[in-house]
Every structure is written in structure tokens, then in C-alpha cells.
BAGU-83660 format. One record per residue: residue number from 1; x, y, z of N, C-alpha, C, O, CB in turn. Coordinates in steps of 0.1 Angstrom, whole numbers, padded with zeros to 4 digits, always signed. Each point is the difference from the previous one (the first is absolute). Glycine has a CB too. Layout:
N
NUM; X; Y; Z; X; Y; Z; X; Y; Z; X; Y; Z; X; Y; Z $
...
This chain:
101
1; +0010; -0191; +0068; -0005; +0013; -0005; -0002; -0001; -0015; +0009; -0006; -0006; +0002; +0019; +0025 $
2; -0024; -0008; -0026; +0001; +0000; -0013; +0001; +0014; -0004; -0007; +0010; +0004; -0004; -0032; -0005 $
3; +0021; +0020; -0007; +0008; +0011; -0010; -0010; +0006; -0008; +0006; +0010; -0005; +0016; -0023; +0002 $
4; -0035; +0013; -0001; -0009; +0006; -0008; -0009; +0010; +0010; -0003; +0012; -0003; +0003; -0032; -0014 $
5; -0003; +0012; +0032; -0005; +0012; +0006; +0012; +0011; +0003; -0004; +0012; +0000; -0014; -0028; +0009 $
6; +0031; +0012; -0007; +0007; +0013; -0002; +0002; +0007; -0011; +0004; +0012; +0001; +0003; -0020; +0014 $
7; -0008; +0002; -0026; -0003; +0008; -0011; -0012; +0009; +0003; -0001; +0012; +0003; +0011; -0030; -0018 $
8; -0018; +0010; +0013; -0015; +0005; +0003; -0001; +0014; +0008; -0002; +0011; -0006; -0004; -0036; +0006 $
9; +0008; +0025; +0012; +0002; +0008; +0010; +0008; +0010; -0001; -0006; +0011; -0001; +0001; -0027; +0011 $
10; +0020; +0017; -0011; +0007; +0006; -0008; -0004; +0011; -0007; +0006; +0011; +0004; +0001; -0030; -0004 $
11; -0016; +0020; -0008; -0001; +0005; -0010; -0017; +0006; +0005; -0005; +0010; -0006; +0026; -0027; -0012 $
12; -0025; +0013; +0025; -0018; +0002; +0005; +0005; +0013; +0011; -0008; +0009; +0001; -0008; -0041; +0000 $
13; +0032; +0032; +0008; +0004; +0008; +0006; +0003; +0015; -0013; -0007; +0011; +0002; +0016; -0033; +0018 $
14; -0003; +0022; -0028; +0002; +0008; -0007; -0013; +0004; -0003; -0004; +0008; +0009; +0025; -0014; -0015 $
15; -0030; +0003; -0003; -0009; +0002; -0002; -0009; +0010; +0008; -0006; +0011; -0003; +0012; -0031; -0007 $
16; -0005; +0011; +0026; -0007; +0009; +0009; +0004; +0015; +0004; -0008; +0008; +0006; +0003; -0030; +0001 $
17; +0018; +0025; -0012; +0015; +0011; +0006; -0008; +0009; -0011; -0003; +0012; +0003; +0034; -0027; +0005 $
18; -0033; +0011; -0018; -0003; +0008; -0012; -0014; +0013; +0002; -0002; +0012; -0001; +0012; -0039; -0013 $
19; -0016; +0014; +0018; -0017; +0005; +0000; +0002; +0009; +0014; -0005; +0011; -0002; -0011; -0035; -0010 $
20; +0020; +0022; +0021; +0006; +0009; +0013; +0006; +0011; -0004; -0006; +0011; +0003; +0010; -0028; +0009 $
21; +0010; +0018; -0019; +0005; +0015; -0006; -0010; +0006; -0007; +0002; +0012; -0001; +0019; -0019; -0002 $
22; -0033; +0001; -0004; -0008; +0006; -0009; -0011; +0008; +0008; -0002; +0012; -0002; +0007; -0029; -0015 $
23; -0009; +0011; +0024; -0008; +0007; +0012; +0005; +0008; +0007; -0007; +0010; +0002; -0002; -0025; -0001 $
24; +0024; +0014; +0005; +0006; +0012; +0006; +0001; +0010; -0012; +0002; +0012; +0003; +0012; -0025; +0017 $
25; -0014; +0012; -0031; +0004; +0014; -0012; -0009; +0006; +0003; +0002; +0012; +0003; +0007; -0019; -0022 $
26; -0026; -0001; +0018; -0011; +0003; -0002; -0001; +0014; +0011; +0001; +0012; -0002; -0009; -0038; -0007 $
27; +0006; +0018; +0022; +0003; +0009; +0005; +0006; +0010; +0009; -0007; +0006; +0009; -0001; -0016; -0018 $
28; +0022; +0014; +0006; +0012; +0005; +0004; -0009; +0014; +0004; +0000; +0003; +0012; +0023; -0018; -0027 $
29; -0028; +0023; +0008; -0003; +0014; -0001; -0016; -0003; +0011; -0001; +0008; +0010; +0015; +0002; -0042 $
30; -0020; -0015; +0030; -0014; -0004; +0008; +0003; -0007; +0015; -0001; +0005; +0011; -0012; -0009; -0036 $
31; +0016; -0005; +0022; +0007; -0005; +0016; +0012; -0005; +0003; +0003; -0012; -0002; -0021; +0007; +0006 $
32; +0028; +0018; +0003; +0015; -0008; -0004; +0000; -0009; +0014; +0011; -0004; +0003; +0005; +0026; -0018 $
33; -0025; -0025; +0021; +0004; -0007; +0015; -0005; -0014; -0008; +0007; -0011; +0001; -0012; +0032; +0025 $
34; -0005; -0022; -0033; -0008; -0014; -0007; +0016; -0001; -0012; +0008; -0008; +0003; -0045; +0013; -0003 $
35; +0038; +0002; -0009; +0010; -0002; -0010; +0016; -0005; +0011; +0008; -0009; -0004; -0024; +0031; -0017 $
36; +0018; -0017; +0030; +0012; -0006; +0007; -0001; -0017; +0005; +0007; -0009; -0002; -0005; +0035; +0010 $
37; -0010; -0025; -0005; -0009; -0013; +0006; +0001; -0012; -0013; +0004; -0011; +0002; -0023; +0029; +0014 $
38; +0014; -0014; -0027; +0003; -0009; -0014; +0010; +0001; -0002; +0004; -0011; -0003; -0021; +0012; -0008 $
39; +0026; +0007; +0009; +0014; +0006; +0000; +0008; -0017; +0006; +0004; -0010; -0005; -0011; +0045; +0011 $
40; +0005; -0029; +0002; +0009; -0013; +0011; -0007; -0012; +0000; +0007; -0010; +0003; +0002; +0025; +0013 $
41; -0022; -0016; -0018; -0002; -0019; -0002; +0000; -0005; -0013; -0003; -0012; -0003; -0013; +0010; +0022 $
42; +0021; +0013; -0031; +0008; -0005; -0011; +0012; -0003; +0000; +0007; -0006; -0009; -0020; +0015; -0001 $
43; +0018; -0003; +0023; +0020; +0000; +0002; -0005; -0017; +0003; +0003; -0009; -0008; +0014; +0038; +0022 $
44; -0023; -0030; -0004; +0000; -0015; +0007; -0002; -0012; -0008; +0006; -0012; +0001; -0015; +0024; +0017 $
45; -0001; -0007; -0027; +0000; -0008; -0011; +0011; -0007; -0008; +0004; -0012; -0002; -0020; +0027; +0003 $
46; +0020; -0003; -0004; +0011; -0001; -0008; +0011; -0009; +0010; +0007; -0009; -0004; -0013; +0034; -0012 $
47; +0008; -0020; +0031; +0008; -0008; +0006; +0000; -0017; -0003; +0009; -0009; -0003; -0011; +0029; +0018 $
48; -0013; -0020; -0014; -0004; -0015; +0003; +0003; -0009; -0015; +0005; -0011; -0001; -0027; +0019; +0020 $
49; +0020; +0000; -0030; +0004; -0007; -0016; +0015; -0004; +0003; +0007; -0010; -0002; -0023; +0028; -0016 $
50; +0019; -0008; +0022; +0017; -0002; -0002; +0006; -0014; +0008; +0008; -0008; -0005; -0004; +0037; +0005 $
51; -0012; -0029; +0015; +0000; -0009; +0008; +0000; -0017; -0009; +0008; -0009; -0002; -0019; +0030; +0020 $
52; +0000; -0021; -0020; -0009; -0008; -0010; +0013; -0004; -0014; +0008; -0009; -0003; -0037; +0026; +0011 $
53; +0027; -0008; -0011; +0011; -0001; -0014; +0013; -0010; +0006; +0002; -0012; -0003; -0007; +0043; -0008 $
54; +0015; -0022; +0022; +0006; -0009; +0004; -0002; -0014; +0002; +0007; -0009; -0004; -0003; +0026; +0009 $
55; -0016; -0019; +0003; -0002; -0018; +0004; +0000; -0005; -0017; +0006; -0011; -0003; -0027; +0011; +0029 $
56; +0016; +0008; -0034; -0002; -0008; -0007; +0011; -0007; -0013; +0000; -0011; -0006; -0021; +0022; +0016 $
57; +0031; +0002; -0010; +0012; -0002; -0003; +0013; -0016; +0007; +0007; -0009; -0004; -0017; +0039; +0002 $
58; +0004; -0024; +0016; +0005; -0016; +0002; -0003; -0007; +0003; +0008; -0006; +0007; +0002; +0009; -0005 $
59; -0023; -0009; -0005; -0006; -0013; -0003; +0003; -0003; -0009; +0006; -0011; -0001; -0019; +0012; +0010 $
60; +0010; +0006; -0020; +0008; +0001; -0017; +0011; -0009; +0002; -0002; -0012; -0003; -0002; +0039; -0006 $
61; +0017; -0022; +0013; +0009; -0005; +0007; +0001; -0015; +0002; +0006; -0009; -0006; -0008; +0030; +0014 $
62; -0007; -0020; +0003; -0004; -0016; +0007; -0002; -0010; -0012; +0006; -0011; +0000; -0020; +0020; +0022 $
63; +0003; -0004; -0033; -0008; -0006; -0003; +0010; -0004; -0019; -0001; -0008; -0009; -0026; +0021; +0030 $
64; +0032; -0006; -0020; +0007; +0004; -0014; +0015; -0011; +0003; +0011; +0005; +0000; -0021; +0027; -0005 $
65; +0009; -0044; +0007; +0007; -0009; +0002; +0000; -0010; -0010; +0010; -0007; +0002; -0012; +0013; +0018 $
66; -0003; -0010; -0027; -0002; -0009; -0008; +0000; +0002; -0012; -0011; +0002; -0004; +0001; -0010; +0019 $
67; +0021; +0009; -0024; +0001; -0002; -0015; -0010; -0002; -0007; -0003; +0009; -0008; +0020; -0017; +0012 $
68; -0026; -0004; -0003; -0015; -0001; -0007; -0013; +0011; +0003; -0012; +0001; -0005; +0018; -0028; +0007 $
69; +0000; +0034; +0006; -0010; +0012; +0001; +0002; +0013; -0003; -0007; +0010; +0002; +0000; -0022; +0011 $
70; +0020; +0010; -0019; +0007; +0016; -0006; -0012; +0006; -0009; -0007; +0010; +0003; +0036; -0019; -0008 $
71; -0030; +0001; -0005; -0010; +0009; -0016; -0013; +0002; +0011; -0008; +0009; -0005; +0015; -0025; -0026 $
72; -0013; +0011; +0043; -0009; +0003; +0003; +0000; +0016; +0011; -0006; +0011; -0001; +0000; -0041; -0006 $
73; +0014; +0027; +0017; +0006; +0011; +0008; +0005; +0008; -0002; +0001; +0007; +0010; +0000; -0016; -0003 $
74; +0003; +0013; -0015; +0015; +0013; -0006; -0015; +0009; -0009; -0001; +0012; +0003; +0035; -0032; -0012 $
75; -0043; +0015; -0001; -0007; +0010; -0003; -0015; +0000; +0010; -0009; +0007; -0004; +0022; -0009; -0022 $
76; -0014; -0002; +0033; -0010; -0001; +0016; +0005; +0016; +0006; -0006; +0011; +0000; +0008; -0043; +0009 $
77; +0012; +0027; -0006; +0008; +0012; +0007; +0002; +0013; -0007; +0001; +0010; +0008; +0011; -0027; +0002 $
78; -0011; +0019; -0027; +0001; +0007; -0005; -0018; +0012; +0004; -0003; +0011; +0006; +0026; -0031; -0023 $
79; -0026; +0012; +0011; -0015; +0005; +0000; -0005; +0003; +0018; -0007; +0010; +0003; +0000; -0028; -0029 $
80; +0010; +0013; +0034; -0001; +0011; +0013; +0010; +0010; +0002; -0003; +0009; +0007; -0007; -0025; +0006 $
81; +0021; +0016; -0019; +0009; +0010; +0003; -0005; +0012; -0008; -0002; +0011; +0006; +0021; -0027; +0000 $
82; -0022; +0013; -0020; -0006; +0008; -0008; -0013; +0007; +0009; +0002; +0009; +0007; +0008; -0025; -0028 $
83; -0020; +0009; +0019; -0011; +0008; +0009; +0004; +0006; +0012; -0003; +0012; +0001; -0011; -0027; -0009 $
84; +0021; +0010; +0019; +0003; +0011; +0011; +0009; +0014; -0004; +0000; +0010; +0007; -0002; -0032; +0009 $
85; +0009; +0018; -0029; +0009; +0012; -0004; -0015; +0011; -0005; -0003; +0010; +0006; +0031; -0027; -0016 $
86; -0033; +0012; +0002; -0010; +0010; -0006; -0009; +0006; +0014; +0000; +0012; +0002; -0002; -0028; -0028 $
87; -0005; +0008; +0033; -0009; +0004; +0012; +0010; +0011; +0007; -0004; +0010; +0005; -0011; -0035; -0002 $
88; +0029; +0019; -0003; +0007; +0011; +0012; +0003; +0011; -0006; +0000; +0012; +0004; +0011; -0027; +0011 $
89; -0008; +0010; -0025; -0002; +0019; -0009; -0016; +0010; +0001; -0003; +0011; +0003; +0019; -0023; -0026 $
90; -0022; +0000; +0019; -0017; +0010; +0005; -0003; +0007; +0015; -0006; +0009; +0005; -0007; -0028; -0021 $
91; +0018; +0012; +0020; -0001; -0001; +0018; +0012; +0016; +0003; -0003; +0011; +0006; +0002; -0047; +0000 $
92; +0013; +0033; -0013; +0011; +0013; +0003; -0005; +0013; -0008; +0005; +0010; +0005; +0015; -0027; -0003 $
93; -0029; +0017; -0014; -0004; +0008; -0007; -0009; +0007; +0010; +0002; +0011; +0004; +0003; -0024; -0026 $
94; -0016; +0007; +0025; -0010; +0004; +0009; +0003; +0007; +0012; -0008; +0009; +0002; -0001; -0027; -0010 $
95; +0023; +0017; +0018; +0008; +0001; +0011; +0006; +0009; -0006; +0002; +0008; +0010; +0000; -0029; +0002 $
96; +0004; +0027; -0023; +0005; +0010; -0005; -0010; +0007; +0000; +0000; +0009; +0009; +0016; -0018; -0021 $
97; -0025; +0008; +0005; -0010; +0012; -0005; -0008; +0007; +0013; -0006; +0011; +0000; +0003; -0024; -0024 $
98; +0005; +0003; +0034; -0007; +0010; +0011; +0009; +0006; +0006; -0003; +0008; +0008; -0014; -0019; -0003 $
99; +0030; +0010; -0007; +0014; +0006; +0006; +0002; +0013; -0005; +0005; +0009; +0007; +0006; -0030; -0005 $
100; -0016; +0023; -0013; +0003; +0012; -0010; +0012; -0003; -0013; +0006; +0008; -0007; -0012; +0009; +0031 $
101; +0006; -0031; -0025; +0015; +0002; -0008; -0004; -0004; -0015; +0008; +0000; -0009; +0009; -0008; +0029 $
């Protein structure tokens, strides 16, 4: 398995969770049966990142074996943890705001 398409992916899940809560905001008041519907294939979304996130955590793992590849791995890993932290805040922000909170 390569660790960049789970990066990759990962993070293409959030992304997609985002643009879904945004469309259910849109329209909560116009079609709450369409807005439920985005509602929940941003939850799924979001399931699938997390999914994703995991594999990729422990491949990290797998792959994070070798001393000569510390300076290269450790800020690899930094920088996707970073980005999925930021995306899952946009993603939770979005999931809030159609909640009412």
C-alpha cells in the first residue's frame, strides 16, 4: 500500500464531508429531506477519513522503522496530521453549523 494515496485520500474524504455539510446548510430551510441526505453522506465521509487516517497511521508505523528515514518521515507525518487536523475542523465546523451550534 502506498502511504501518499492514504494521505491523499484521507484528506479528499474530508474535503468531500465539508462540501456536503455545506449543501445540507444550504438547504436545511428549502429541502430538509435533500439537506438530511447531505447531512449524512458528510457523516460517511467523515467516517471513511477517519478510516483512512487510521490505515495510514499504521503504515506510518510499518514504514517508520528505519533510523535513516527519521528526518524524512517524522515531518511527512507531521504535515498529514497537520492537514487532516485543519480539514476536520472545517468538516466539524460545517456539521456544527447545520446542527444549530
Amino acid at each position: 500500500m502506498d502511504i501518499y494515496y492514504l494521505k491523499e485520500h484521507m484528506i479528499e474524504e474530508l474535503d468531500g464531508a465539508k462540501e456536503y455539510f455545506k449543501e445540507a446548510c444550504k438547504l436545511k430551510e428549502e429541502r430538509p429531506d435533500w439537506a438530511k441526505s447531505f447531512y449524512e453522506m458528510g457523516n460517511a465521509e467523515l467516517d471513511h477519513s477517519r478510516a483512512l487516517n487510521k490505515m495510514f497511521n499504521e503504515h506510518f508505523k510499518s514504514l517508520n522503522t528505519k533510523p535513516e528515514l527519521v528526518e524524512y518521515m517524522e515531518p511527512f507525518k507531521d504535515m498529514a496530521d497537520e492537514a487532516y487536523i485543519q480539514k476536520m475542523g472545517e468538516a466539524r465546523y460545517m456539521q456544527d453549523k447545520f446542527n444549530g451550534k
